[in-house]
C-alpha positions in Angstrom: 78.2 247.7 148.0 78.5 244.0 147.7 81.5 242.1 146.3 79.1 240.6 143.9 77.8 244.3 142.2 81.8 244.1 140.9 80.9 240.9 138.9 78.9 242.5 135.9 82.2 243.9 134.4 84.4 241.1 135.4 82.5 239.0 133.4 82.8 241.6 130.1 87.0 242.3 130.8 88.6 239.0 131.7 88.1 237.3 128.5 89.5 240.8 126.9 92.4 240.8 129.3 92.7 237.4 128.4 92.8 237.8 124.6 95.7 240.5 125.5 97.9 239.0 127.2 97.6 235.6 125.3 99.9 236.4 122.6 102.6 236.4 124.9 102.4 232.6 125.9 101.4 232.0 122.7 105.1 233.0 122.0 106.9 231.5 124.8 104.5 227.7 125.0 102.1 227.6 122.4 100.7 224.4 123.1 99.2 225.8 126.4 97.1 228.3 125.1 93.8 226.0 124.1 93.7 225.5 127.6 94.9 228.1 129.3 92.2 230.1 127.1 89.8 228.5 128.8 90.4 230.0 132.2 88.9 233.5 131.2 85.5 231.8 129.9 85.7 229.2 133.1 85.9 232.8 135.2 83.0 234.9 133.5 81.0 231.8 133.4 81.4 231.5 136.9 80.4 235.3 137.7 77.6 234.9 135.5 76.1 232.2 138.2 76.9 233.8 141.1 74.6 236.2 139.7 71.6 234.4 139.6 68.6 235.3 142.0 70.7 238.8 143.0 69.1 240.5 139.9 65.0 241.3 140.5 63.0 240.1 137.0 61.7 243.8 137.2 64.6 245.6 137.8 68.3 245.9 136.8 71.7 245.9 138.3 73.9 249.4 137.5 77.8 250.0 137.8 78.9 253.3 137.2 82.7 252.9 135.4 85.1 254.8 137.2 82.6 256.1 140.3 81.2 258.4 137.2 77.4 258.8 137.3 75.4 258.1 134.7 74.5 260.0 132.3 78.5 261.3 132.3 80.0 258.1 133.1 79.8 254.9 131.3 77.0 252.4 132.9 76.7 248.6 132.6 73.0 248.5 133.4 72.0 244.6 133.8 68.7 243.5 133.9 67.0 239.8 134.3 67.1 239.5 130.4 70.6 240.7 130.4 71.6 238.0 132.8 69.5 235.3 130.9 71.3 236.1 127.5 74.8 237.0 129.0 74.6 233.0 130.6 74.1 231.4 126.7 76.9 233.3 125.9 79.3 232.1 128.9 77.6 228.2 128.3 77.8 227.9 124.5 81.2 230.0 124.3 82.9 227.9 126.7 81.9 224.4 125.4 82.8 225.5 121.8 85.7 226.5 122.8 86.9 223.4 124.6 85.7 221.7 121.6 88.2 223.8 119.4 91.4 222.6 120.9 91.0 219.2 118.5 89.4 220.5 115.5 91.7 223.5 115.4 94.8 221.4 115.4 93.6 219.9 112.2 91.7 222.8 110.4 94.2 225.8 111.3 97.9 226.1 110.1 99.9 226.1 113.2 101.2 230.0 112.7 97.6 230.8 113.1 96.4 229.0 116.3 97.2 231.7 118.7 95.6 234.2 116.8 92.5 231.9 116.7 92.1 232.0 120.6 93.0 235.6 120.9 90.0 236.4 118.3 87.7 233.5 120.1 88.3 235.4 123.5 88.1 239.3 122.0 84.6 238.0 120.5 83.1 236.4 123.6 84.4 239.1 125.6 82.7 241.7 123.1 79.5 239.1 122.7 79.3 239.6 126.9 80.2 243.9 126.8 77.0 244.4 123.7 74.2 242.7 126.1 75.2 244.7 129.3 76.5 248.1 127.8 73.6 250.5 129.4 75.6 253.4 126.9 74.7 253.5 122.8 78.1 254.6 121.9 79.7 251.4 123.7 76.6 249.4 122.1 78.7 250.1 118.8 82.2 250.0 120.4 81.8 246.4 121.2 79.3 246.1 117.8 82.6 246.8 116.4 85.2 244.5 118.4 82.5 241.5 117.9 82.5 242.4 114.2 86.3 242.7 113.5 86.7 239.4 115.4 84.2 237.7 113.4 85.5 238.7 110.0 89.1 237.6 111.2 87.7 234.2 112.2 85.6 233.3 109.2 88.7 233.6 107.0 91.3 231.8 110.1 92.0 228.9 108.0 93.5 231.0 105.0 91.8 229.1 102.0 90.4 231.1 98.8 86.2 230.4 100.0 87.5 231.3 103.2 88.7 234.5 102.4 85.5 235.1 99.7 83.1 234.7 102.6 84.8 236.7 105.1 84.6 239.7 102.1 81.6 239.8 101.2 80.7 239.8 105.6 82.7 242.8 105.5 80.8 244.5 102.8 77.4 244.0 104.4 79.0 244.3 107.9 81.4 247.5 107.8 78.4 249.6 105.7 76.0 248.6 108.4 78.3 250.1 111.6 78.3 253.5 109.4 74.5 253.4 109.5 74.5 252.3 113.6 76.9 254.8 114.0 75.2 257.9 112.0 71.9 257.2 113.8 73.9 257.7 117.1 75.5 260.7 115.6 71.9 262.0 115.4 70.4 260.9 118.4 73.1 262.6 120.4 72.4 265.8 118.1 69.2 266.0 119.3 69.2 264.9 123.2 72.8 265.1 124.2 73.7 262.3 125.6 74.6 258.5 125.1 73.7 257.2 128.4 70.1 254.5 127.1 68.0 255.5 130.2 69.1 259.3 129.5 67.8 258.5 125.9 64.4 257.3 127.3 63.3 259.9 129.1 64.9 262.6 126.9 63.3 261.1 123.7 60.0 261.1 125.8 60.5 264.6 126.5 61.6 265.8 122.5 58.2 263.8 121.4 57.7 262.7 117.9 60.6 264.7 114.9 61.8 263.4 112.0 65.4 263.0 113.8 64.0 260.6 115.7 62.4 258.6 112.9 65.5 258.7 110.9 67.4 257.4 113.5 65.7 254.4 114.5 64.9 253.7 111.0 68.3 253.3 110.7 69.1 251.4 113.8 66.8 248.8 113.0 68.4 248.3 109.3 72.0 248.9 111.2 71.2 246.0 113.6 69.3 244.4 111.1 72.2 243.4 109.0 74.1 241.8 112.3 71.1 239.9 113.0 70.8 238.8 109.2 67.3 239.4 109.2 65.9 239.0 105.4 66.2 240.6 103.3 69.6 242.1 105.0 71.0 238.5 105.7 73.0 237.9 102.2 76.4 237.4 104.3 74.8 234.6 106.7 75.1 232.0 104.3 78.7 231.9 103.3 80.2 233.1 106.4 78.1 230.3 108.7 79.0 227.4 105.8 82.6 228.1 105.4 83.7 229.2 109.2 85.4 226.4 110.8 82.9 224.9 113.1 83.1 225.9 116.2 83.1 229.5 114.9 79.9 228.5 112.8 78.4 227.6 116.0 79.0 231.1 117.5 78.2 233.3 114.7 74.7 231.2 114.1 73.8 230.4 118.3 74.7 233.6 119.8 76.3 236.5 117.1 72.8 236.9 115.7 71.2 236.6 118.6 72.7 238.9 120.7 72.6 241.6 117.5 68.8 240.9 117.7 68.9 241.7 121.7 70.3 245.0 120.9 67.1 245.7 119.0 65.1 244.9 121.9 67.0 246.9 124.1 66.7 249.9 122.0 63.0 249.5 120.8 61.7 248.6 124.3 64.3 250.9 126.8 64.8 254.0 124.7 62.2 254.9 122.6 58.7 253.5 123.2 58.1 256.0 125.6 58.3 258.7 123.0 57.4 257.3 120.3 55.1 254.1 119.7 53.5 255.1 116.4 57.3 254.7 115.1 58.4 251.6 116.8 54.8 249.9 115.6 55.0 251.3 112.3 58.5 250.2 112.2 57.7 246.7 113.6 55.1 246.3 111.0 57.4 246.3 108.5 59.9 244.2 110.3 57.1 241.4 111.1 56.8 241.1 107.0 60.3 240.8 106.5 60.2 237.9 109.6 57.6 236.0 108.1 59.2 236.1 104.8 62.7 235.1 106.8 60.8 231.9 108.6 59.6 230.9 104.5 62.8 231.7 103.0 65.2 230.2 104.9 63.2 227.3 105.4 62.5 226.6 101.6 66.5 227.2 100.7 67.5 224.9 103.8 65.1 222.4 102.1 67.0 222.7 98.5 70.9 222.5 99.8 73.2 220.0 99.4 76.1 221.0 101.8 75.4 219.9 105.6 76.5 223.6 107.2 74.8 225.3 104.3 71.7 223.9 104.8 72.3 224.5 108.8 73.2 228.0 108.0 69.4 228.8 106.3 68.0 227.4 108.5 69.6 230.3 111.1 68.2 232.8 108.4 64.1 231.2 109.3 65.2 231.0 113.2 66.0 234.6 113.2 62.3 235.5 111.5 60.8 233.4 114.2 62.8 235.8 117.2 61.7 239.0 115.1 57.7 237.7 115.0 58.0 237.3 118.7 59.2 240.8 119.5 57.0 242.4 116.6 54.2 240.5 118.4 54.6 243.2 121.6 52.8 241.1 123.5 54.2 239.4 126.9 53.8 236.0 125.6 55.7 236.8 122.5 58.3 238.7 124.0 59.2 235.3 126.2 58.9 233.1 123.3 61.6 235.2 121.5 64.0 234.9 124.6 63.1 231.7 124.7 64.0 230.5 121.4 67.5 233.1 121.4 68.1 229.9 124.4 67.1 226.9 122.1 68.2 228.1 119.3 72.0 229.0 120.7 71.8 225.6 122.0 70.6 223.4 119.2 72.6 225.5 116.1 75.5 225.1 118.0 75.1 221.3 118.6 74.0 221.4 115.0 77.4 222.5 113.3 79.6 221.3 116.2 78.1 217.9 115.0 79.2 219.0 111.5 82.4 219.6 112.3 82.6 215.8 114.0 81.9 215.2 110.5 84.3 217.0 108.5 86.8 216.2 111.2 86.5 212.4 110.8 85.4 211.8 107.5 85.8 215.0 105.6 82.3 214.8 104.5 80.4 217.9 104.1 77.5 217.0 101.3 74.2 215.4 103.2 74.0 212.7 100.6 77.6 211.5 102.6 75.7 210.8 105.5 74.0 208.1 104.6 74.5 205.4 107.5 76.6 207.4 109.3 75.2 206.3 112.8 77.1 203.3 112.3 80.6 204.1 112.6 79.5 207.9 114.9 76.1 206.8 116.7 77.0 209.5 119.4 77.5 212.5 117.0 74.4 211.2 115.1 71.7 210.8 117.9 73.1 214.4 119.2 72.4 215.8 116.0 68.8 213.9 116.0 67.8 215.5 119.4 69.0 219.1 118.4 67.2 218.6 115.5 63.5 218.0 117.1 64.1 221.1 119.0 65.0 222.8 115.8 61.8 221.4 114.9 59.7 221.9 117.8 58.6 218.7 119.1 57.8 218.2 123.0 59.4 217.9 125.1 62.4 220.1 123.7 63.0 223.6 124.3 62.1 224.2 120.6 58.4 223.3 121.8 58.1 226.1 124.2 59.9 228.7 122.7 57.6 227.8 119.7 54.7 227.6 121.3 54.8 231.3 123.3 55.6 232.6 119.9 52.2 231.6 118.7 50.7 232.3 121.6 51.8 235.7 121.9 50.9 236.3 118.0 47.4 234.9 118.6 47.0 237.3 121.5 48.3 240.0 119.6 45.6 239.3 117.0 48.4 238.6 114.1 46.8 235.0 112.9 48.7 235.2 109.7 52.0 235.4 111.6 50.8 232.2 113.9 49.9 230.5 110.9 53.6 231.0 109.3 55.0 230.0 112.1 53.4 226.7 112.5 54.4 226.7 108.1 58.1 226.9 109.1 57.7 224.3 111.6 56.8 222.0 108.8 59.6 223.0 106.8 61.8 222.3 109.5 60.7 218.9 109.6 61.2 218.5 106.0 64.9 219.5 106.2 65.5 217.9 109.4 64.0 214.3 108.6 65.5 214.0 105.6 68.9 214.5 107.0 67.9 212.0 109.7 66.3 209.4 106.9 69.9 209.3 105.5 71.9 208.9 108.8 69.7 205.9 110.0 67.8 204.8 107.2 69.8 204.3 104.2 72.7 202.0 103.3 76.0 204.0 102.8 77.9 204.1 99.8 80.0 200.7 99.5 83.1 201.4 101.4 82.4 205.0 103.1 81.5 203.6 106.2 82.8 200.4 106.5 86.7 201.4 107.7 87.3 200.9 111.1 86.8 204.7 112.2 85.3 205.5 115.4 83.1 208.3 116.6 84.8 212.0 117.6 87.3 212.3 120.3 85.7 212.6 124.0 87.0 216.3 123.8 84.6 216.8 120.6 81.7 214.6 121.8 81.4 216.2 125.4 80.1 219.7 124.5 77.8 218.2 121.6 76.1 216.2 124.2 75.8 218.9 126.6 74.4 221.1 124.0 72.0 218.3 122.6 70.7 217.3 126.5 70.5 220.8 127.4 67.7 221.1 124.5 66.2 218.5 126.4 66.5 220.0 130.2 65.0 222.9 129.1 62.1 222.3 127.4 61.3 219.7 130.2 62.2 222.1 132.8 61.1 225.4 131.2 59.3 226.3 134.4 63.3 227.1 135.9 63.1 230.3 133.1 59.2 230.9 131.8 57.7 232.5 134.8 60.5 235.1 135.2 61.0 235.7 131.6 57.1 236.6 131.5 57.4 239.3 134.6 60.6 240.6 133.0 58.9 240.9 129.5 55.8 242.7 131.0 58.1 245.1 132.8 59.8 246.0 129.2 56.2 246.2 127.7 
């Protein structure tokens, strides 16, 4: 076995050694640990490359914990998807945390700093563990580490809307694990193992019970929650707004997403064999609830006043657009949804890191602020501009394609309708997204906001927004890099 099989759970356990043993120079130098924090990342982003071409688009890389086979040992099974997804994570996690190390110093108390980079690393470790897990029961372990993290990071800075919004996370979030964790309970009743691939074929043996139709009923309304898809996405709003920024970015470019590859794992690796009239009758009620997501959150984004608010609905129409792609079960669909878990992690991160620029300079929050802001920060403003058409969809941005393979696959799936609000939240993204853009460049600021001798974020702040922002850019113009594998690896899961 080659060196490079080992890499799989390297990438998962050095950021979670690394969020163990940070408290302990954390103690002894505390100004080292923004950077020495950035060592496990730097590693698992690393792996994550040296992975690329050595996984088949139609097959799957397996490591067996401990020399235990599968179904009695504990399997990280990673596939082309896998790979795809566990790479966003590595990119976005990294750059938002190197963008931390200055925002952090202002926004955090310094009793609390440590901890911040000991939660950052336990949730991109857990982030990296939920895609490749090939066992349900881990699926939730790590569910559960990424969701602990999370509430401990949206209330980091201490203050009273902090503390609200992390609350009322927990009260959607910690009912939600009970349901993932009772459907497990009664999938395991009923087949006797954990192990996904066991799952498969043991659910395709068992055939069509009410077990079964209880339990991924309540998988899908579990997961559902996590991935904030509407109506279950009540939490998103405050949590995303009032997070400090770089944790906004996480929670809105990757959290949801990779709550929403869970779904896919489940609905396309464990049950369609046995059981396609439920996972299309589901989907059919999931593909309503997506559509109405993509409207929602684009007509609430429309109506806010706060920058990250209006950032964070806009996450709530994103995640509708990911679910009409998968509910599509089409090929085309399926890619577009992968697709736009890659642009949108990209552009929502670049989106609220460029808030935080904001915040951090200015203090501003309220999009009526903005007005001339490119001015005194033209770099933070023209990053926001170009995440912004990808948010939107315009060529040539990744936005574009992920968009346009949605449609596709909803056209060939013969859901018009779904096409047709699809291309409707496009418009309202434009409506949200030009008007903050009208203010930046267009209008006149308030008589003295913008006239101080301030100067556009720190390098340290500005770097990973630009990376994000081009990176929208590189892959919509270079989407045939990802497209043509992404399209073999979604007709293998179909």
């Amino acid at each position: 076995m080659g060196a490079w099989r080992h890499f799989p759970i390297f990438m998962i356990t050095v950021p979670l050694l690394g969020a163990v043993l940070l408290p302990f120079l954390g103690y002894a130098k505390e100004r080292w640990v923004p950077y020495v924090a950035l060592l496990p990342l730097g590693a698992s982003t690393l792996l994550g490359i040296l992975l690329i071409g050595r996984i088949p688009s139609g097959g799957y890389l397996s490591y067996h914990m401990g020399g235990w086979e599968p179904p009695f040992g504990i399997e990280i099974r990673l596939d082309y998807v896998g790979l795809f997804l566990m790479l966003v994570v590595c990119g976005i996690t990294f750059l938002a945390l190197i963008y931390s190390r200055r925002y952090i110093d202002k926004e955090v108390s310094p009793g609390r700093r440590t901890a911040y980079y000991v939660l950052y690393l336990l949730m991109s470790g857990a982030m990296l563990g939920f895609v490749a897990t090939g066992d349900i029961f881990n699926l939730f372990v790590f569910m559960e580490i990424l969701a602990l993290s999370s509430y401990a990071l949206v209330a980091i800075t201490g203050n009273r809307n902090a503390v609200r919004a992390a609350f009322k996370y927990i009260l959607m979030g910690a009912p939600s694990s009970i349901i993932v964790l009772l459907a497990i309970g009664l999938l395991y009743s009923v087949t006797g193992t954990l192990n996904m691939a066991d799952l498969a074929r043991r659910i395709a043996e068992s055939g069509y019970t009410e077990v079964l139709i209880v339990s991924y009923i309540l998988l899908v309304v579990g997961f559902g929650v996590k991935a904030a898809l509407f109506p279950l996405h009540m939490w998103l709003p405050d949590a995303h707004s009032i997070a400090p920024s770089p944790i906004s970015a996480l929670l809105s470019g990757l959290l949801v997403e990779v709550c929403t590859f869970a779904l896919v794992r489940i609905t396309f690796s464990v049950f369609t064999l046995g059981a396609t009239d439920l996972v299309m009758g589901t989907a059919d009620a999931v593909g309503v609830a997506a559509a109405a997501a993509v409207l929602y959150g684009g007509i609430m984004a429309i109506l806010q006043k706060d920058l990250k608010m209006m950032i964070a609905y806009s996450t709530v129409s994103h995640i509708g657009y990911i679910f009409l792609g998968l509910t599509a079960f089409t090929a085309e669909g399926l890619t577009g949804a992968m697709y736009h878990m890659l642009d949108h992690g990209l552009a929502k991160a670049c989106l609220f890191l460029c808030a935080g620029n904001f915040i951090y300079m200015k203090g501003y929050r309220r999009i009526e602020d903005l007005k001339g802001a490119w001015s005194q920060m033209p770099w933070t403003c023209f990053a926001f501009a170009l995440a912004s058409i990808s948010v939107i969809g315009i060529p040539p941005t990744a936005g574009f394609i992920s968009k346009w393979y949605l449609i596709l696959g909803n056209v060939e799936g013969g859901k018009w309708l779904y096409a047709v609000v699809l291309l409707a939240g496009s418009i309202l993204a434009a409506v949200y997204c030009f008007r903050i853009l009208y203010y930046m460049f267009f209008q006149a600021g308030k008589e003295g906001a913008w006239e101080e001798s301030w100067h556009d974020a720190p390098p340290a702040m500005l770097a990973p927004v630009w990376v994000l922002s081009l990176a929208t850019l590189f892959f919509g113009v270079f989407s045939s890099l990802l497209i043509p594998s992404l399209l073999r690896a979604a007709a293998y899961l179909l």
